[in-house]
N, C-alpha and C positions, 0 to 999 in steps of 0.2 A: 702740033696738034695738042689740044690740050687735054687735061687726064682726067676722067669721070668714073665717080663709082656710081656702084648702086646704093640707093637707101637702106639699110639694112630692118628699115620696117614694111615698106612699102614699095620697096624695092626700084622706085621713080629714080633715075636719070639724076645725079647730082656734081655739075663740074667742082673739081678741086682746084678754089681759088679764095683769095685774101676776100674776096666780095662773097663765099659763099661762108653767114654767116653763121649755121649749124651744121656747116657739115661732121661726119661724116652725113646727115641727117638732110632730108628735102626742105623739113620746115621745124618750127618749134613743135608741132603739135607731133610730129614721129620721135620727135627727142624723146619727149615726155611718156609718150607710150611706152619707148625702150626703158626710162628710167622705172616708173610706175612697174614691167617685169622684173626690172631688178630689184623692184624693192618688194613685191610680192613671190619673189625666190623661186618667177618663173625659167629667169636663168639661174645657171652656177659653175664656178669654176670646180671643178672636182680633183679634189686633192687625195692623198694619201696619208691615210691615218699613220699616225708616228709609231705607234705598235701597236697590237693587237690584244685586247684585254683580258682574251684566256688564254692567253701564252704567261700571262700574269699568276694563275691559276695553276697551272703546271706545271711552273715555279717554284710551287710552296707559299706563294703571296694570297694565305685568304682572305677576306676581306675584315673576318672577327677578328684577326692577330692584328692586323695592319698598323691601327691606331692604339693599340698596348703600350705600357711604357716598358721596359726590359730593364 
């Protein structure tokens, strides 16, 4: 049996095979949509900040001293 997903725009029926040639996608035109949300930051992977920037602050790290020379 062969394996189909869904469109992830459009959610259309798409078998997974060497002949299908956007998948995951039904057509170019669903590609393009998904891309066009990526590039208008309608998706996003959500990451985690590397630290948190008032814990920098209650440190002793102000931001006047920072760039000081000593």
């Amino acid at each position: 049996m062969p394996t189909t997903v869904k469109c992830p725009t459009c959610q259309k029926e798409v078998l997974w095979s060497k002949e299908s040639q956007f998948k995951p996608f039904c057509s170019e035109r669903c590609k393009l949509i998904d891309l066009g949300d990526w590039a208008s930051e309608k998706h996003a992977i959500p990451v985690k900040p590397e630290f948190d920037p008032e814990l920098l602050d209650s440190l002793g790290y102000e931001e006047t001293d920072f760039f000081k020379d000593h």
